[in-house]
SERO-4910 file (N, C-alpha, C, O; in steps of 0.05 Angstrom, whole numbers):
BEGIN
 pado doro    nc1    nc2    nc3   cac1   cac2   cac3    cc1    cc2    cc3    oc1    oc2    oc3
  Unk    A   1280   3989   3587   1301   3981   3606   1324   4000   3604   1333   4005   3582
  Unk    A   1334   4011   3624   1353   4031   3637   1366   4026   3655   1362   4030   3679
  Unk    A   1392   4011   3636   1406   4004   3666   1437   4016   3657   1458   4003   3660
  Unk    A   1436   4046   3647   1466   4049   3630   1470   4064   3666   1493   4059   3674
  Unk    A   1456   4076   3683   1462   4088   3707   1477   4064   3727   1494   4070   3743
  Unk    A   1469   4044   3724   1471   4021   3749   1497   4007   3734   1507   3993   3752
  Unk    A   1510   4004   3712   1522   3985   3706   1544   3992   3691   1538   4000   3668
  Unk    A   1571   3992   3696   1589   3983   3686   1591   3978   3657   1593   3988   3635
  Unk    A   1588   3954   3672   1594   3922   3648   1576   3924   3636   1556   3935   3644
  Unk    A   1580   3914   3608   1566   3910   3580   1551   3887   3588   1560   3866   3598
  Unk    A   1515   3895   3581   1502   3874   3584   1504   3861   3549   1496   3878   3532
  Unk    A   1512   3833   3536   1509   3816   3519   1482   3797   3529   1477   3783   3549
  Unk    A   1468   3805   3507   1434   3780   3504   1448   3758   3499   1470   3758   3489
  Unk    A   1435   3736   3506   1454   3710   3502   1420   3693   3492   1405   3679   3506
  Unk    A   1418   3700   3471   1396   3678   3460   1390   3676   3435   1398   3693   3418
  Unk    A   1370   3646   3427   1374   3654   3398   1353   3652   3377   1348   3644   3354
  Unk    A   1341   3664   3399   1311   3677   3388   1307   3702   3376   1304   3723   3390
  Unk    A   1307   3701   3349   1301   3730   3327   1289   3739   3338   1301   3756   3351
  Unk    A   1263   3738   3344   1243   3765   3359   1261   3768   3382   1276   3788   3382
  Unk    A   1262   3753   3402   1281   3770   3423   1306   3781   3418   1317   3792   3437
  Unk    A   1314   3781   3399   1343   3793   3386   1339   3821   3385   1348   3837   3400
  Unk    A   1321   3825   3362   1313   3841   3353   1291   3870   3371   1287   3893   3364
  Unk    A   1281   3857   3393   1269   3872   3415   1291   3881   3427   1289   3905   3432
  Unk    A   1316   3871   3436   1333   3884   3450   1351   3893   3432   1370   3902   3445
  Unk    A   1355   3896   3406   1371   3908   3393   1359   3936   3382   1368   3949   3363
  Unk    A   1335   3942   3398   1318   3977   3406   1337   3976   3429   1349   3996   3422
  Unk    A   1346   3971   3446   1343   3974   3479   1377   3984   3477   1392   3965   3470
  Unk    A   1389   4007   3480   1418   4013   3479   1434   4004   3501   1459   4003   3502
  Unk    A   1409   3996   3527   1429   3980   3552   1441   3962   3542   1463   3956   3551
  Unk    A   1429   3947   3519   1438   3917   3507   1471   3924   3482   1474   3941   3465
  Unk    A   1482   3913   3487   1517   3928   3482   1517   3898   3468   1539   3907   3463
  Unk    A   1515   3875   3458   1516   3858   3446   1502   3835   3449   1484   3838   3465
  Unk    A   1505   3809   3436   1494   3783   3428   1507   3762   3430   1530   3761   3420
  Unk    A   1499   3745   3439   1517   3724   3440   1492   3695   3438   1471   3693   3450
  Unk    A   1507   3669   3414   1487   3658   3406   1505   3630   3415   1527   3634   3424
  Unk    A   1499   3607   3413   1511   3586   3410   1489   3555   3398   1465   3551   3402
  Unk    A   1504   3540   3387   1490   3516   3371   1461   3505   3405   1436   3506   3404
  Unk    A   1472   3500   3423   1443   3489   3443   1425   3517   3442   1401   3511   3444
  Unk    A   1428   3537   3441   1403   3561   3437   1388   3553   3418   1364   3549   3420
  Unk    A   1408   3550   3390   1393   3554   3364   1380   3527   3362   1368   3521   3341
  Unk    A   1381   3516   3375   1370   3484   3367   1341   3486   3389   1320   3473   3385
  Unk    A   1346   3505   3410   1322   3501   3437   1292   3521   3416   1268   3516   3415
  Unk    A   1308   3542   3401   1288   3564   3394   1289   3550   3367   1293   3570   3354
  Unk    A   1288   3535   3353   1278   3512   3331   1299   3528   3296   1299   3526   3272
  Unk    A   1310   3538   3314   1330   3545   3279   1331   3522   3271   1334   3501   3284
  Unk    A   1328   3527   3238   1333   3504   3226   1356   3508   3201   1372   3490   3195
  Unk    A   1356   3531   3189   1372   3542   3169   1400   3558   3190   1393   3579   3201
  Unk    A   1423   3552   3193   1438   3566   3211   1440   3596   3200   1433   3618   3209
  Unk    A   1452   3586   3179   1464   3616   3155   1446   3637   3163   1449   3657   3176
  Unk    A   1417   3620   3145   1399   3642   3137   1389   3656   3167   1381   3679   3169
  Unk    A   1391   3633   3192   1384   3653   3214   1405   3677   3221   1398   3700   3226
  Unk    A   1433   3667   3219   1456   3691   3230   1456   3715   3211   1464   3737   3219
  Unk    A   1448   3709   3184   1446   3726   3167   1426   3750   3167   1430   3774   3164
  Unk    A   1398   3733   3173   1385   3751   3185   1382   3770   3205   1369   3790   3207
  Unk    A   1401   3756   3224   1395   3775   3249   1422   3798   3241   1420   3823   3243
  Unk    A   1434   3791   3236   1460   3816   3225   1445   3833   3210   1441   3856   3220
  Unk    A   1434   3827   3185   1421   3854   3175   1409   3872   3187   1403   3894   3177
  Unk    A   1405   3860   3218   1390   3886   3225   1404   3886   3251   1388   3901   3263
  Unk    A   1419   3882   3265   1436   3892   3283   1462   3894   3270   1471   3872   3266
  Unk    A   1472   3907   3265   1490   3925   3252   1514   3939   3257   1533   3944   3243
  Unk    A   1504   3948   3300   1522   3960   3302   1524   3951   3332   1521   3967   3350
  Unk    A   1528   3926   3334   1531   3912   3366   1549   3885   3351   1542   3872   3331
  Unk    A   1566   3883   3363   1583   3850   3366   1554   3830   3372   1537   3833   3390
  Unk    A   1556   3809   3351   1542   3787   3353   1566   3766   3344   1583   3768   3326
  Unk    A   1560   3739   3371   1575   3714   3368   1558   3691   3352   1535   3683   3356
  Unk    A   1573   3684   3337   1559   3662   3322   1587   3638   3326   1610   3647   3325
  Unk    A   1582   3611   3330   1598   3585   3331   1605   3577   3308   1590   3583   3289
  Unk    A   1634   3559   3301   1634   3543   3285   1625   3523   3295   1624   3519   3319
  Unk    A   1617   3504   3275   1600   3478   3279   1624   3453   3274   1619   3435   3290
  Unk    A   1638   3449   3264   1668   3437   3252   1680   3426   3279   1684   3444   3295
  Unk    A   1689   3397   3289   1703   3391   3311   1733   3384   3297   1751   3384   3314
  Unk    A   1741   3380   3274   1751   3384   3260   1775   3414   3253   1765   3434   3243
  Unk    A   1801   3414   3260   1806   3449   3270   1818   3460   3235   1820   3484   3229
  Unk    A   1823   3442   3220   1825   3463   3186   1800   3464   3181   1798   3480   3162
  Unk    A   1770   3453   3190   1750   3454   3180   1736   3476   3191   1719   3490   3180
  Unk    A   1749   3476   3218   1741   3506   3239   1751   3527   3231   1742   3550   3234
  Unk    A   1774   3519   3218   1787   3559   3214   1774   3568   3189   1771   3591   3182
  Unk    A   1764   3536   3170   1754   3544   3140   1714   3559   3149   1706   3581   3142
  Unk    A   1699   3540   3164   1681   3555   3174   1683   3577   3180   1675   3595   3164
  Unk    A   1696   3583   3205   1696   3611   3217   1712   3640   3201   1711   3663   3210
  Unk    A   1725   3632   3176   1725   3651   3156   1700   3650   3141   1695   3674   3140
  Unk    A   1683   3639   3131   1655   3639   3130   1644   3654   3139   1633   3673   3127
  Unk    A   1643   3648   3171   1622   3666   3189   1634   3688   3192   1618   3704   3182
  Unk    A   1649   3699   3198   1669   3717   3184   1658   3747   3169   1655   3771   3175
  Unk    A   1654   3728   3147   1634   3750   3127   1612   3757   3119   1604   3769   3099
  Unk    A   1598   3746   3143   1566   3751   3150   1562   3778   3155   1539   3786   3152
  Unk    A   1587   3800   3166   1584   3819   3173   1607   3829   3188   1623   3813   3199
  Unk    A   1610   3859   3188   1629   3870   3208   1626   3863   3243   1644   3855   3259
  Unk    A   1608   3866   3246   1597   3865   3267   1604   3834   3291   1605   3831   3315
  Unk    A   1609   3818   3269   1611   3785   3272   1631   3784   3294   1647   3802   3299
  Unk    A   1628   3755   3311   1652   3755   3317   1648   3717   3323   1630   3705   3335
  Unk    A   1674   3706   3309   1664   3680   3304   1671   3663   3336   1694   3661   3344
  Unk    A   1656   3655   3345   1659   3635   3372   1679   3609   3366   1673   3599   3344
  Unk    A   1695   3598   3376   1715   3581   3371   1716   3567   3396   1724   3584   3412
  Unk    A   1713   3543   3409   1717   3531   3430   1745   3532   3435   1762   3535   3417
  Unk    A   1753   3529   3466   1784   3526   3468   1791   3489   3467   1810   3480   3480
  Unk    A   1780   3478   3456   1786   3454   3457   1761   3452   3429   1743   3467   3422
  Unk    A   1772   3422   3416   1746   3395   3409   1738   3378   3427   1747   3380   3450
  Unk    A   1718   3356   3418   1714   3346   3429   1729   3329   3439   1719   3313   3455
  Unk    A   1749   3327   3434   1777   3307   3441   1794   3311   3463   1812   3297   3472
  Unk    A   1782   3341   3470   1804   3362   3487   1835   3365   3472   1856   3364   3485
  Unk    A   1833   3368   3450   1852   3386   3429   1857   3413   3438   1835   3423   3445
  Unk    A   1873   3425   3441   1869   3454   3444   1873   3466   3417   1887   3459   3398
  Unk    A   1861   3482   3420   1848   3500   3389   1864   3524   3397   1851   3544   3403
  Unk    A   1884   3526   3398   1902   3552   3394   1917   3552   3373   1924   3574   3365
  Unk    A   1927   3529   3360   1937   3540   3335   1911   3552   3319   1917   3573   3307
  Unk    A   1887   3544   3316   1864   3559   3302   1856   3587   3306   1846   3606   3293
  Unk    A   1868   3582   3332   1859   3615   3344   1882   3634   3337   1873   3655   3329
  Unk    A   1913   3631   3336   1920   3644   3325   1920   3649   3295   1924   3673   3289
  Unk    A   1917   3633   3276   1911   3631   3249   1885   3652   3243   1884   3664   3222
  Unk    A   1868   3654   3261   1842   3663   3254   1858   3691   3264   1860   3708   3246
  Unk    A   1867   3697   3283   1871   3731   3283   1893   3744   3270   1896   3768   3274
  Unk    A   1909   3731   3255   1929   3730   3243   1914   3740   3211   1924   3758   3198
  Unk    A   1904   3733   3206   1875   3738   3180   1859   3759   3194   1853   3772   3174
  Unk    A   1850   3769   3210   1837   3789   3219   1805   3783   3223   1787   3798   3216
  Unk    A   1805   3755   3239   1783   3759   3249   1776   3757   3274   1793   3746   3289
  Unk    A   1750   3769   3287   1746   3779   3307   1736   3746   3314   1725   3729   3300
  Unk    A   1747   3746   3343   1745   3711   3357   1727   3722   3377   1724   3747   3377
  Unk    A   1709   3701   3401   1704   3696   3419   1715   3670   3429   1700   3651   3426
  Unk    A   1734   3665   3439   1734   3641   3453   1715   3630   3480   1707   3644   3499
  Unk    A   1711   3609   3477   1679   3601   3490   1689   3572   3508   1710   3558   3505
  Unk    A   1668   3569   3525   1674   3544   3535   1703   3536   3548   1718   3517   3543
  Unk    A   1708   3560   3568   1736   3562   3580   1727   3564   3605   1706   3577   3610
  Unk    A   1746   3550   3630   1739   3547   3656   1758   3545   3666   1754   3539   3689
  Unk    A   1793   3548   3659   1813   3551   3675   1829   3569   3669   1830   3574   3645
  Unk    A   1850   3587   3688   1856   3605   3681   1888   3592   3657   1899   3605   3640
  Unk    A   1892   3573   3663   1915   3563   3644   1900   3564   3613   1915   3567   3594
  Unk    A   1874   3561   3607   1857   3566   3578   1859   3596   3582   1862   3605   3559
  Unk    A   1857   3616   3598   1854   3641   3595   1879   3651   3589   1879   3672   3577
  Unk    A   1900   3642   3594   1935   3645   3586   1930   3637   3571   1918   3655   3559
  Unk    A   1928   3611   3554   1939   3601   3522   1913   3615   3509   1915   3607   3486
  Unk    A   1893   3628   3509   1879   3634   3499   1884   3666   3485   1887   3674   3462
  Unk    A   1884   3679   3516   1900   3703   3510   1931   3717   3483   1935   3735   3466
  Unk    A   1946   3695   3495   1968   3699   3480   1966   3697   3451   1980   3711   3435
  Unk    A   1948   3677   3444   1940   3670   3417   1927   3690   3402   1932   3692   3378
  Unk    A   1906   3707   3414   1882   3720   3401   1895   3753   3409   1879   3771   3406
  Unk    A   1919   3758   3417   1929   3782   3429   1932   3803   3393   1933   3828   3391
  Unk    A   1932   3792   3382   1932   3811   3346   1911   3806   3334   1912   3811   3310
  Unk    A   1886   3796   3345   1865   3800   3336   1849   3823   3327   1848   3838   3347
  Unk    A   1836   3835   3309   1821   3865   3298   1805   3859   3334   1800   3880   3345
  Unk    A   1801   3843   3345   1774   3843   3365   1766   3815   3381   1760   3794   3369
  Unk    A   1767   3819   3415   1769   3788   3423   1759   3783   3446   1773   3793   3464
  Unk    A   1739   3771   3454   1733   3764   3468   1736   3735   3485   1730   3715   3472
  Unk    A   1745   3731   3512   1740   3713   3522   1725   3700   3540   1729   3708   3563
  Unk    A   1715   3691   3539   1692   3669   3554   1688   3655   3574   1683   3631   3573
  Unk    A   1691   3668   3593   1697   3641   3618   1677   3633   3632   1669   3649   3647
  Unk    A   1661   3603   3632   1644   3597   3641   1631   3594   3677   1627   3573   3688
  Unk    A   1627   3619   3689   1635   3628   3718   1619   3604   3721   1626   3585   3736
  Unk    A   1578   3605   3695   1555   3591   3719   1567   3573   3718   1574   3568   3741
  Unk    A   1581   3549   3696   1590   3525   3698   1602   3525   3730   1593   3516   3750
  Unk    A   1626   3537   3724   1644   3535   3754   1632   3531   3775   1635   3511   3790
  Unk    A   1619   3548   3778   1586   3550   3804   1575   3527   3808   1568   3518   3830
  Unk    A   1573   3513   3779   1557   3491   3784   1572   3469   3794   1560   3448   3801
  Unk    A   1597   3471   3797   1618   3440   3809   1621   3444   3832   1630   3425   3845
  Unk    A   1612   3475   3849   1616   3467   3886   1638   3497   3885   1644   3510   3906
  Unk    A   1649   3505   3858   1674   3531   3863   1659   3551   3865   1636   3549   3856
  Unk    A   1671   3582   3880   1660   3597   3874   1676   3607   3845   1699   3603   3837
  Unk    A   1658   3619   3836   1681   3631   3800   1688   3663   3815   1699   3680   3802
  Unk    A   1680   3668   3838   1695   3707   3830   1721   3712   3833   1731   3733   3825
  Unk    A   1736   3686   3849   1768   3693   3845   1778   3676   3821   1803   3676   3819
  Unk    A   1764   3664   3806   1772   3656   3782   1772   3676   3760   1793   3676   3747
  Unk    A   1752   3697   3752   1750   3712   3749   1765   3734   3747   1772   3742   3725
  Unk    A   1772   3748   3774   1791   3769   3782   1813   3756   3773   1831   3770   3763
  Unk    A   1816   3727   3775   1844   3717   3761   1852   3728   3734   1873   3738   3725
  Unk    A   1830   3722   3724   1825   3722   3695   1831   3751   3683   1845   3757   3663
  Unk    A   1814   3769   3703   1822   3803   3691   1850   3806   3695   1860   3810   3674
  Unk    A   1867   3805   3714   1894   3803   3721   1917   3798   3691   1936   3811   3682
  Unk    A   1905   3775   3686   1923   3755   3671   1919   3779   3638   1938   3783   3622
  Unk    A   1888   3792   3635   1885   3809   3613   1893   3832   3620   1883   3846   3603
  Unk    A   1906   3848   3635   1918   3874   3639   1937   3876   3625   1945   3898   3617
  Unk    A   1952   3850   3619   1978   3849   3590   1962   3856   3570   1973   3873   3556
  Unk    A   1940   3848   3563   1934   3848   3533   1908   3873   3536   1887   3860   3533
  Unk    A   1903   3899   3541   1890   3912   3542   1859   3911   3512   1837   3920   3516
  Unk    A   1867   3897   3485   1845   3898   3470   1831   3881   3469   1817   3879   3449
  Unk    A   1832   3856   3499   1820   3834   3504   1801   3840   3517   1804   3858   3534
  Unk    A   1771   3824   3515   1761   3838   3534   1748   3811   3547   1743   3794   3530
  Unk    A   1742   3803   3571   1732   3789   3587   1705   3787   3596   1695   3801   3614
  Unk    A   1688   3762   3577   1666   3754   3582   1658   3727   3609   1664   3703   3607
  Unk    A   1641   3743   3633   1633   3725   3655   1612   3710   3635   1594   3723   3625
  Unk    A   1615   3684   3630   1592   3669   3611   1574   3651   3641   1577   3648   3665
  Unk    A   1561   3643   3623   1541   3626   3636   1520   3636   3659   1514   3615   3671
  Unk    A   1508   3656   3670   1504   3672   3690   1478   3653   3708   1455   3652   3700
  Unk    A   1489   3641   3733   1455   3631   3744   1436   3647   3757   1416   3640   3770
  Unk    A   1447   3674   3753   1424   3681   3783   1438   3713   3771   1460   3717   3760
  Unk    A   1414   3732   3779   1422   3770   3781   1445   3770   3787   1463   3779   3773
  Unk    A   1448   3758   3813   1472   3774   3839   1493   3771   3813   1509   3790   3809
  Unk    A   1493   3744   3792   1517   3741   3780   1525   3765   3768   1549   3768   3769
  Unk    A   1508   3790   3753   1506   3818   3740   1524   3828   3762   1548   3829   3755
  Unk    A   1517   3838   3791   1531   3859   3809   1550   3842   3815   1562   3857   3831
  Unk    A   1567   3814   3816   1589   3804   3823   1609   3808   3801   1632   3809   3808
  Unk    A   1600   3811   3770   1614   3815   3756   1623   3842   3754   1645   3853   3751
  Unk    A   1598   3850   3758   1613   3887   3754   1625   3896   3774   1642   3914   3772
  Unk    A   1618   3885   3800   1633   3893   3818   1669   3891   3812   1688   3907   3815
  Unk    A   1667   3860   3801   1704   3852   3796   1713   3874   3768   1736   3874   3759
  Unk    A   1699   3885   3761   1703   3898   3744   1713   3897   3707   1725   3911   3690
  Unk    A   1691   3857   3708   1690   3848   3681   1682   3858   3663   1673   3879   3672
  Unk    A   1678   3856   3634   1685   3871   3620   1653   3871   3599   1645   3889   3584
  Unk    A   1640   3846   3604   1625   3836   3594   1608   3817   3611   1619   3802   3627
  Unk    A   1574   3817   3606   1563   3785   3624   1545   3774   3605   1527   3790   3602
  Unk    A   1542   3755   3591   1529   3753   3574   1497   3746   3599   1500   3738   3622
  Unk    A   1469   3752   3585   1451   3759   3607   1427   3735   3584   1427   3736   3559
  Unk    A   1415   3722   3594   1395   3700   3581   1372   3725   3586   1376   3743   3603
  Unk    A   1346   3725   3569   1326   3740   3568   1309   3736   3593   1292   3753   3597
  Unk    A   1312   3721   3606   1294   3705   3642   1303   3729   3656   1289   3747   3665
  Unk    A   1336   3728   3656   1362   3743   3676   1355   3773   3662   1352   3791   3679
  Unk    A   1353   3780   3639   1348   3808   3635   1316   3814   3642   1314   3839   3642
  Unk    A   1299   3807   3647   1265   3805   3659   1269   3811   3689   1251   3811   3705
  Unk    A   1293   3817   3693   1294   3813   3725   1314   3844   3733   1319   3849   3756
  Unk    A   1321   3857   3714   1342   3880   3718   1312   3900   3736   1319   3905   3759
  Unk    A   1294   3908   3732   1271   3924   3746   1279   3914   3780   1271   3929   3798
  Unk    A   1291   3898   3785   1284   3882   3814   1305   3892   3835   1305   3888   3859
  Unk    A   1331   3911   3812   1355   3916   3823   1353   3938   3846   1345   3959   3839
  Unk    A   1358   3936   3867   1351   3950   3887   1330   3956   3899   1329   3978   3910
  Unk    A   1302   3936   3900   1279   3936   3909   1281   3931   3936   1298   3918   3948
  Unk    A   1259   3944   3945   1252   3946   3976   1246   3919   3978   1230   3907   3963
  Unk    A   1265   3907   4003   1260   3876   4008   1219   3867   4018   1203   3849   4010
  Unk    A   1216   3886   4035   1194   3897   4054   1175   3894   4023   1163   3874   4018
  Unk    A   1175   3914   4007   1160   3912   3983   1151   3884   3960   1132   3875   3946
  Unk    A   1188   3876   3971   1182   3848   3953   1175   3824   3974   1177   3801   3965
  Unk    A   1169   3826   3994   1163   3808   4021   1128   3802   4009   1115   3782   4002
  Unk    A   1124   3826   4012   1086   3829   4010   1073   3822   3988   1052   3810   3988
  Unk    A   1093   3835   3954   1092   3816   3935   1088   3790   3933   1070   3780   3920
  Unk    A   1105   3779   3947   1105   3756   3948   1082   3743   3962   1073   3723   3951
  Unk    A   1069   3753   3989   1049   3743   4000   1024   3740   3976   1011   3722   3969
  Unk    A   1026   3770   3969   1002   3772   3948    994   3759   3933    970   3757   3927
  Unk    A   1024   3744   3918   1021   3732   3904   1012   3696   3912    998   3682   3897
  Unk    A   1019   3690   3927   1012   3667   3942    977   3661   3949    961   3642   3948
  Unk    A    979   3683   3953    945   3688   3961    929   3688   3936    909   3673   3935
  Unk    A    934   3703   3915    924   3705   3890    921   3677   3876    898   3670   3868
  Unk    A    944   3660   3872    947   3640   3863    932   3614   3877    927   3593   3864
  Unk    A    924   3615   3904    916   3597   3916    881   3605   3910    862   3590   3907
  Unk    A    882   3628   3908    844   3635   3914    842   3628   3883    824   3611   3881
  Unk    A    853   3634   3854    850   3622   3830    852   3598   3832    830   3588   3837
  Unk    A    870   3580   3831    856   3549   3840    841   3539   3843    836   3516   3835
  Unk    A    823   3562   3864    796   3544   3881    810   3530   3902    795   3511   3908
  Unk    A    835   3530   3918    835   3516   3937    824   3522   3962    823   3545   3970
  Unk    A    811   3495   3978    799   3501   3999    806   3480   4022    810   3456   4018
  Unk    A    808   3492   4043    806   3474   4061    789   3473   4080    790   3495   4091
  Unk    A    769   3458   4093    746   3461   4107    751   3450   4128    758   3427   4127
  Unk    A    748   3467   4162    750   3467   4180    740   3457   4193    745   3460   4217
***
């Protein structure tokens, strides 16, 4: 896969499957990782540590996000110094809220204040992308997270949420701005077009970068072919 010609933006793998980690951590289009607790639970981790541990030893030299697990926020800043030291490379995921809708910015500044590298996750307004920002602005390294597919999914479009969002980071230049959640390709060329910084890409959505600029005409007939193929395997028949 070669897509350093077509793209901008940093493609981040967003899964949390070791063999697929590790297949795209050959692939130099792949610029980082991004993991969270519903991945690691879908791909059957059962040991958290020993999985994040593992996969750091051997990506090394790409930003990987790992979550605190803690809804609890002294238990979150004591975790995420933890995860912390899994590696340079780390960068600990921190929700902008608990489950309470607490805002976790005193954590977030505490954590970059100590020097660790944040992702803030699970953010959908640009008022979280202000208190987020300001907090994690002396961070060694920071990413923010804004959930576009979520947005997509309530009826909004997310690309002027977005462009909001880069705006609001032109104060803080060592921030960098992750389009999270992605439903569909176009979401890849809508981000890079706004000129985000980051898309985190599910392994389905990276299976699909070959398709980028295909002859519609080409993929029309594909498609017949395939229709035809699938129906004559079946054995379906209809008798006249």
């Amino acid at each position: 896969m070669n897509t350093q010609r077509i793209w901008k933006i940093k493609l981040f793998a967003d899964t949390a499957d070791l063999a697929s980690m590790l297949k795209f951590a050959a692939d130099p289009s792949i610029q980082g990782f991004t993991t969270n607790p519903t991945l690691m639970r879908r791909a059957g981790v059962r040991d958290y540590e020993a999985f994040a541990r593992e996969a750091v030893s051997q990506i090394r030299n790409r930003p990987v996000s790992f979550e605190v697990l803690s809804d609890e926020f002294e238990e979150m800043e004591r975790q995420a110094l933890r995860i912390a030291g899994w590696g340079p490379c780390v960068y600990v995921k921190i929700p902008i809220t608990n489950t309470l809708g607490e805002s976790s910015v005193a954590v977030l500044r505490a954590l970059s204040a100590r020097g660790v590298k944040v992702n803030v996750t699970a953010m959908m307004t640009l008022r979280q992308v202000e208190d987020a920002a300001e907090a994690v602005k002396d961070a060694p390294g920071a990413f923010l997270s804004v959930f576009a597919g979520r947005i997509a999914d309530t009826g909004r479009d997310p690309v002027p949420v977005v462009a909001a969002a880069l705006d609001i980071l032109r104060a803080y230049p060592k921030i960098e701005l992750i389009w999270a959640s992605p439903r569909e390709f176009l979401n890849i060329a809508q981000a890079d077009a706004l000129g985000c910084h980051i898309i985190t890409v599910t392994p389905d959505l990276l299976a699909k970068l070959p398709l980028f600029g295909k002859s519609l005409d080409e993929f029309s007939l594909e498609t017949v072919r395939m229709f035809e193929a699938d129906a004559r395997q079946a054995g379906f028949r209809l008798e006249v």
